[in-house]
C-alpha beads as a LAMMPS data file, in Angstrom:
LAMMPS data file: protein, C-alpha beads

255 atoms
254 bonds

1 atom types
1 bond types

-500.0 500.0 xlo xhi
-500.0 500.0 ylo yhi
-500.0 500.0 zlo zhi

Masses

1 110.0

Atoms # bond

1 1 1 -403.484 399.647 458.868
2 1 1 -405.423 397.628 461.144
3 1 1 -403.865 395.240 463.554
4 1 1 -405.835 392.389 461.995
5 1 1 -404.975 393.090 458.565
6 1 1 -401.146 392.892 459.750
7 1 1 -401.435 389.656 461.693
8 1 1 -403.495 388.414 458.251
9 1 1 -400.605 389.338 456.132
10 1 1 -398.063 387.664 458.495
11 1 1 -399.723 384.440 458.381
12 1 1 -400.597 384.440 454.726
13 1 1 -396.732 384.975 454.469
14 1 1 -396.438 382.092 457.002
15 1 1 -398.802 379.850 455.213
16 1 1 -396.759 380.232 451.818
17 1 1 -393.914 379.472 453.208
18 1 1 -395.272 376.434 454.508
19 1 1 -396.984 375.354 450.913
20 1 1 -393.596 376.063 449.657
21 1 1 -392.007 373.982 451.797
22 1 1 -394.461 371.103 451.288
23 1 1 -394.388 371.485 448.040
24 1 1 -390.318 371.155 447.808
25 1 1 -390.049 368.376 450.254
26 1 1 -392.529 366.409 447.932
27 1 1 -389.644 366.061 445.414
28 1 1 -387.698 364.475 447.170
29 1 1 -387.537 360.287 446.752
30 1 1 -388.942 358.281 449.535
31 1 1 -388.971 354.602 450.684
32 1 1 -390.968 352.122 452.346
33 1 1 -389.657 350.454 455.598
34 1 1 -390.703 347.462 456.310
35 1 1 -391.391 346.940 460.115
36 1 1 -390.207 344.341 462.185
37 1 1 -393.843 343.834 463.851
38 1 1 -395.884 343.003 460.191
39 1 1 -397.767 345.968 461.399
40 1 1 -400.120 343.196 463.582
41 1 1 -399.241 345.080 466.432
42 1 1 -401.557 348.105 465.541
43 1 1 -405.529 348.440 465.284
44 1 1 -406.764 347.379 461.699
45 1 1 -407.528 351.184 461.153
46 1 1 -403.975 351.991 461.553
47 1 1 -401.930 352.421 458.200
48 1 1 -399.271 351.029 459.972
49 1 1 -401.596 347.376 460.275
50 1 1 -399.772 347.148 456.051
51 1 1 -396.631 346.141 457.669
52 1 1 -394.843 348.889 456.024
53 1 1 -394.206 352.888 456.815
54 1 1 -393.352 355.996 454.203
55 1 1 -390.778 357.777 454.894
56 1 1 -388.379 360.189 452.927
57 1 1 -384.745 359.985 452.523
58 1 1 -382.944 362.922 454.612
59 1 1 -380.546 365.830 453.269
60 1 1 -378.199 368.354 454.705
61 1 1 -381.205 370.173 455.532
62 1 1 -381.681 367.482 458.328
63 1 1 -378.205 367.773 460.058
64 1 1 -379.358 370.373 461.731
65 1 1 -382.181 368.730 463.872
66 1 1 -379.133 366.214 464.850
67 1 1 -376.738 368.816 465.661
68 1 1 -379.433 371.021 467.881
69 1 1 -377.714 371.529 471.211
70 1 1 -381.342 372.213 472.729
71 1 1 -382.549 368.584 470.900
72 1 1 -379.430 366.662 471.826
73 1 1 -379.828 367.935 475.404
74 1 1 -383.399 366.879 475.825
75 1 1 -382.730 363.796 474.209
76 1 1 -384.713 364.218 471.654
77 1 1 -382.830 365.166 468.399
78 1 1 -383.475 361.586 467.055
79 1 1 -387.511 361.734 467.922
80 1 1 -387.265 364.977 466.014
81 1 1 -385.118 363.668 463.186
82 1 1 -387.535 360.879 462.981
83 1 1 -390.744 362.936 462.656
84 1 1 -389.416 364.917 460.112
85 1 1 -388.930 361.850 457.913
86 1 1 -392.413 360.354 458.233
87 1 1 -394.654 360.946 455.358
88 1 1 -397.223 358.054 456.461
89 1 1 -399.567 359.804 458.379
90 1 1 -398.738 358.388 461.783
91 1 1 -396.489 359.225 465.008
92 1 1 -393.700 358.070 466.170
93 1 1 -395.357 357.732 469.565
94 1 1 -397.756 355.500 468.359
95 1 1 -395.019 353.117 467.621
96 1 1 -393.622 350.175 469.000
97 1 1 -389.888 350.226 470.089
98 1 1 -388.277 347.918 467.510
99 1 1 -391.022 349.372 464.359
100 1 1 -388.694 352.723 465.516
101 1 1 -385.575 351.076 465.426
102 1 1 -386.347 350.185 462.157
103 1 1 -386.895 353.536 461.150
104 1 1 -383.740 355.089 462.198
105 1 1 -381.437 352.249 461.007
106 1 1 -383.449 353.175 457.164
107 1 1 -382.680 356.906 457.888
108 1 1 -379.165 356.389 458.684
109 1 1 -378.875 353.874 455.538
110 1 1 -380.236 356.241 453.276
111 1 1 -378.811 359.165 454.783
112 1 1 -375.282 358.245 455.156
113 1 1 -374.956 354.890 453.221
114 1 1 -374.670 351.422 455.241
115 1 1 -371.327 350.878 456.176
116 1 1 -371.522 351.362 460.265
117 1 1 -368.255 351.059 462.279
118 1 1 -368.369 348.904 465.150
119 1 1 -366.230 347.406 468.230
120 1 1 -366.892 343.374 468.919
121 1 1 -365.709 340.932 470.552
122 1 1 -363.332 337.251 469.390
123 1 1 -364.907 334.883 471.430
124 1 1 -361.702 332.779 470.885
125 1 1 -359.342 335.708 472.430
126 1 1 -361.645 338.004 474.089
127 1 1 -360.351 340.632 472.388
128 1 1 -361.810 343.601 471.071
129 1 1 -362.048 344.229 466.993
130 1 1 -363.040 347.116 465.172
131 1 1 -365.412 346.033 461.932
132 1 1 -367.324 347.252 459.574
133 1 1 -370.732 346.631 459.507
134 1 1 -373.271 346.331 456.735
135 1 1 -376.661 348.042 458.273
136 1 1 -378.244 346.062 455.254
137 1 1 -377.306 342.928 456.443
138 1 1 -379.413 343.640 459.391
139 1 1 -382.284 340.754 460.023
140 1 1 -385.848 340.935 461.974
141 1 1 -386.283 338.568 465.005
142 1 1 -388.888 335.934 464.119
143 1 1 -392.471 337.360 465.086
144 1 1 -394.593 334.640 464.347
145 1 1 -397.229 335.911 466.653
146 1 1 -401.020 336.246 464.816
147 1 1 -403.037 339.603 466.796
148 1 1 -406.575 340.517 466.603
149 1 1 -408.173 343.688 464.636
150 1 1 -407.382 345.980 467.711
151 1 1 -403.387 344.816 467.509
152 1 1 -403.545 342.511 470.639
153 1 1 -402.394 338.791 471.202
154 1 1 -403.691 336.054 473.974
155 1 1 -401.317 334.480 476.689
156 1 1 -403.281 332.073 478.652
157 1 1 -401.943 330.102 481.711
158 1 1 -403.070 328.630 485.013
159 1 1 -406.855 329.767 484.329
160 1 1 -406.605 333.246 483.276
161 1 1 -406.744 334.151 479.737
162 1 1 -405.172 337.613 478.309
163 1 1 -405.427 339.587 475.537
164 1 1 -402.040 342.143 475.690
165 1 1 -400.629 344.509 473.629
166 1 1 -397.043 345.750 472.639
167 1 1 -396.538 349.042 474.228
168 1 1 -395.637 352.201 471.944
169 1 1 -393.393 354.455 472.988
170 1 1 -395.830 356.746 474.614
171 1 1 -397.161 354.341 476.635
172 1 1 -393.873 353.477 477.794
173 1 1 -393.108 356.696 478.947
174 1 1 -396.428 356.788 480.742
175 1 1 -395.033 353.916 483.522
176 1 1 -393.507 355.275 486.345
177 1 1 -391.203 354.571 488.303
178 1 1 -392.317 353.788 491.464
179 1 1 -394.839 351.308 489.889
180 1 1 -393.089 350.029 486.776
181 1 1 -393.876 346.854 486.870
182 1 1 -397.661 346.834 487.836
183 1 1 -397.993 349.895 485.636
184 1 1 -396.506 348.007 482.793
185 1 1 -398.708 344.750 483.104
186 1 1 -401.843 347.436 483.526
187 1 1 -401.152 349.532 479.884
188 1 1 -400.098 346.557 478.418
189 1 1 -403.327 343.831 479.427
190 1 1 -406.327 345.195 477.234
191 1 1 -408.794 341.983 478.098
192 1 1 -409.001 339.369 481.289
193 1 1 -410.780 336.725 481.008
194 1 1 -413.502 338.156 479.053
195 1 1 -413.846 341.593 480.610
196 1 1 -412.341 344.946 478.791
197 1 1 -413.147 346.913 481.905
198 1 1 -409.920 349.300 483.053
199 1 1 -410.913 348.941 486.487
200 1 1 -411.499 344.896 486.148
201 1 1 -407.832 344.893 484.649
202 1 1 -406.496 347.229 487.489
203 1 1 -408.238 344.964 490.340
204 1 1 -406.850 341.718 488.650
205 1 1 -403.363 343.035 488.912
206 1 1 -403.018 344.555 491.939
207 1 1 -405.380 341.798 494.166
208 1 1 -405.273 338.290 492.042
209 1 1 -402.188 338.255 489.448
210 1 1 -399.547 335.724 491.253
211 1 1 -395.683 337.214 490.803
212 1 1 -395.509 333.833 489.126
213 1 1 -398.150 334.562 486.574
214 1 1 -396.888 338.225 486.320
215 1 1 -393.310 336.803 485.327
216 1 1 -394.572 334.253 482.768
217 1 1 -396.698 337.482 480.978
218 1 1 -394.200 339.512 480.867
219 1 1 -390.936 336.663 479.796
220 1 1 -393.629 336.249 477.144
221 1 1 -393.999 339.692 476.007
222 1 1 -390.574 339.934 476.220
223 1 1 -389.026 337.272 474.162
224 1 1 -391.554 337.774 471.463
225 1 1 -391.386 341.376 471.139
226 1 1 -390.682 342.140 467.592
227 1 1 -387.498 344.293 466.687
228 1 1 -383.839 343.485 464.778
229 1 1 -381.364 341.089 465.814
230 1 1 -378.333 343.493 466.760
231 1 1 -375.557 340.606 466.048
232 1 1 -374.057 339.988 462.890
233 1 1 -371.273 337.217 461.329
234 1 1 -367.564 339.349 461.344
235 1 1 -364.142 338.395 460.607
236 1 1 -361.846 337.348 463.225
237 1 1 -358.366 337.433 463.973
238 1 1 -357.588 334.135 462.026
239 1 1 -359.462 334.482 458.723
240 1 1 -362.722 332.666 460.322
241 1 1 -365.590 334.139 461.410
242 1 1 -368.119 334.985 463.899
243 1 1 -371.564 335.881 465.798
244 1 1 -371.194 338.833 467.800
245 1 1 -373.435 341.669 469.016
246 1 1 -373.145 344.955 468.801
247 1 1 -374.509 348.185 470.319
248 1 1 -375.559 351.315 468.245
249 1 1 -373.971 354.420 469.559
250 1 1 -374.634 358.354 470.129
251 1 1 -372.285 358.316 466.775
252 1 1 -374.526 356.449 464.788
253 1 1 -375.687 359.366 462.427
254 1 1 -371.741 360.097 461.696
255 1 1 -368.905 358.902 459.751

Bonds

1 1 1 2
2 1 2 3
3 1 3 4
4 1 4 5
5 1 5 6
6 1 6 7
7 1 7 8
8 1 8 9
9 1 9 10
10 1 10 11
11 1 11 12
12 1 12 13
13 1 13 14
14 1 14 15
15 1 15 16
16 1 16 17
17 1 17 18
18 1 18 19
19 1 19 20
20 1 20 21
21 1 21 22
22 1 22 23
23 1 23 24
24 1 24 25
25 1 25 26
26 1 26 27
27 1 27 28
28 1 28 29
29 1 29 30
30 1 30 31
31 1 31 32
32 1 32 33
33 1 33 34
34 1 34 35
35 1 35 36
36 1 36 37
37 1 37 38
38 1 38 39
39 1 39 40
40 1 40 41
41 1 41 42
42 1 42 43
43 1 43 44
44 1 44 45
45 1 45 46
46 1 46 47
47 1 47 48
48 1 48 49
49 1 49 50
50 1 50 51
51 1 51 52
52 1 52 53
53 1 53 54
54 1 54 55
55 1 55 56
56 1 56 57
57 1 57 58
58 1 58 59
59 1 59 60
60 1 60 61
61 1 61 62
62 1 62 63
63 1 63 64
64 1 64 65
65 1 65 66
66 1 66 67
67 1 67 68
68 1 68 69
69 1 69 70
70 1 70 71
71 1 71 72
72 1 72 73
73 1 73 74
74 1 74 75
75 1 75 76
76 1 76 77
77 1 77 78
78 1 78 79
79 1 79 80
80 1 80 81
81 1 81 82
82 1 82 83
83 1 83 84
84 1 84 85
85 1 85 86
86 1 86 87
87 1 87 88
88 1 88 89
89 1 89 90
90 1 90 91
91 1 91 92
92 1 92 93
93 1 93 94
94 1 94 95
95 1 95 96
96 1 96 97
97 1 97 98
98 1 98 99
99 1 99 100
100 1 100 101
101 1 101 102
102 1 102 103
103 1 103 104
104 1 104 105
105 1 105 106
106 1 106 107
107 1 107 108
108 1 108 109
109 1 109 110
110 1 110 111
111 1 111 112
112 1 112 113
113 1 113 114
114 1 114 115
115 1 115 116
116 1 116 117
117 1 117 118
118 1 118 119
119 1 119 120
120 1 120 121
121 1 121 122
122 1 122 123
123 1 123 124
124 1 124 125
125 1 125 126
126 1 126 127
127 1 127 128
128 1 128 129
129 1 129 130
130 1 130 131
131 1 131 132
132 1 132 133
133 1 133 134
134 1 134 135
135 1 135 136
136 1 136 137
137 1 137 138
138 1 138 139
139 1 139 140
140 1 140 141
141 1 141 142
142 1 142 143
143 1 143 144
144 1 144 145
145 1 145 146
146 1 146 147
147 1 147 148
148 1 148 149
149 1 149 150
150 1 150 151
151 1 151 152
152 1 152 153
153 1 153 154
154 1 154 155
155 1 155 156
156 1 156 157
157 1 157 158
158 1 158 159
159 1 159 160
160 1 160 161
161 1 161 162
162 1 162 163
163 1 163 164
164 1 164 165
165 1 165 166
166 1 166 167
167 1 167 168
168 1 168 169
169 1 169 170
170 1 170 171
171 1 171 172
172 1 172 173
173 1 173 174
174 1 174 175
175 1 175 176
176 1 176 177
177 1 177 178
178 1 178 179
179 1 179 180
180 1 180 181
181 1 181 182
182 1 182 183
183 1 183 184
184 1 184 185
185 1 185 186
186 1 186 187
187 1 187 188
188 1 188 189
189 1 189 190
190 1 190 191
191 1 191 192
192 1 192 193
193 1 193 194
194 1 194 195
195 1 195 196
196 1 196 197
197 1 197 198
198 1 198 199
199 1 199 200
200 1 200 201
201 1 201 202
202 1 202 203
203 1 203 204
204 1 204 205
205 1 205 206
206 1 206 207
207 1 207 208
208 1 208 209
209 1 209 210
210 1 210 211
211 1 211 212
212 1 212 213
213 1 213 214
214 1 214 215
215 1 215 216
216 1 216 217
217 1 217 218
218 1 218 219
219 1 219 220
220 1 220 221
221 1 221 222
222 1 222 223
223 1 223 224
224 1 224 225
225 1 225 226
226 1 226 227
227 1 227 228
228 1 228 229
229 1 229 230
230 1 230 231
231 1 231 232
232 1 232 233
233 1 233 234
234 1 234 235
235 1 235 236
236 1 236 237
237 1 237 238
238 1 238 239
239 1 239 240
240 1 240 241
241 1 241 242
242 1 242 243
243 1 243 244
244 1 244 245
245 1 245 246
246 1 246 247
247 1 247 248
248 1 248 249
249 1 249 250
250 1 250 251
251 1 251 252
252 1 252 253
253 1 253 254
254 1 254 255
């Protein structure tokens, strides 16, 4: 038999596996998250711009991108986890930071119900408490913010006027290090006064953009960036209650 015909049989093999496996995974229920941005944070051609993102509940099946040694190594068993889930045709690199925090608090939800242990702490005593907390009782920051059809919002201030975006986690992982900040105010400024040009942007930044201008952009970006409020109201030690905040952990996928 001729090599060809083999290698033609393997992937035929290869490709019916895969059809089966489509074809399985279509059965099982999905849900649609709703994201913390609206979805104003991505271009009008994005299916993400609906505010909303498809993705299917997990099984056992799943475990084992969570449990990869290679993946938990890397850092990456999460990502993986993640992009396994998605049915919306999208990446998870195209999204921002809290639209993916969204995501994995859903697949956790679904995947292992909501009740999420937790260590706070009684502001009256300072002492630390282990609750139980209800991932459904989880709330959106306010993003009140209105973009344009390419996903990108205006600061203005002392003369200059910006158009900026939210940056997905891609682009984040684009800055480096030894320029974070500049970097940062580069990938994230789309438009100065009038002029879309990367190298007009670049110039602006590195020769013309006060610290003090460069602060005020980016407090702005940050305390408008859109996500989930990570407090919640708990019980304390003498019947009342509380606000405290709370940190997800590496155990956040487990019991």
């Amino acid at each position: 038999m001729p090599m060809t015909e083999h290698l033609s049989d393997k992937n035929l093999v290869q490709l019916a596996k895969q059809q089966y496996e489509s074809s399985q995974k279509s059965t099982i229920p999905t849900v649609l998250v709703s994201l913390p941005s609206k979805g104003l944070v991505y271009p009008a051609s994005s299916p993400l711009r609906s505010g909303t993102i498809e993705m299917r509940y997990m099984t056992a099946y799943d475990e084992d991108i969570l449990t990869n040694s290679s993946y938990i190594r890397a850092g990456v068993a999460i990502d993986n986890l993640l992009r396994a889930l998605i049915v919306t045709n999208v990446s998870i690199d195209d999204l921002v930071v809290g639209d993916k925090d969204a995501m994995i608090i859903a697949a956790r939800l679904h995947g292992y119900g909501p009740d999420y242990a937790v260590v706070v702490t009684e502001p009256n005593t300072n002492n630390k408490l282990e609750r139980v907390l209800n991932l459904q009782d989880l709330q959106f920051k306010p993003f009140e913010l209105q973009s344009n059809e390419n996903g990108e919002f205006t600061f203005k201030d002392s003369g200059i006027d910006i158009k900026f975006k939210f940056l997905c986690k891609r682009e984040i992982e684009s800055l480096s290090v030894e320029h974070a900040l500049s970097d940062f105010l580069r990938v994230s400024i789309k438009e100065i006064n009038g002029t879309r040009q990367q190298s007009d942007i670049d110039n602006f930044v590195r020769y013309q953009m006060t610290p003090g201008q460069s602060k005020k952009l980016r407090t702005y970006i940050s305390n408008n960036m859109p996500g989930i409020k990570l407090d919640a109201e708990f019980q304390g030690e003498n019947g009342g209650t509380f606000t405290a905040g709370f940190q997800i952990g590496p155990d956040f996928f487990w019991f």
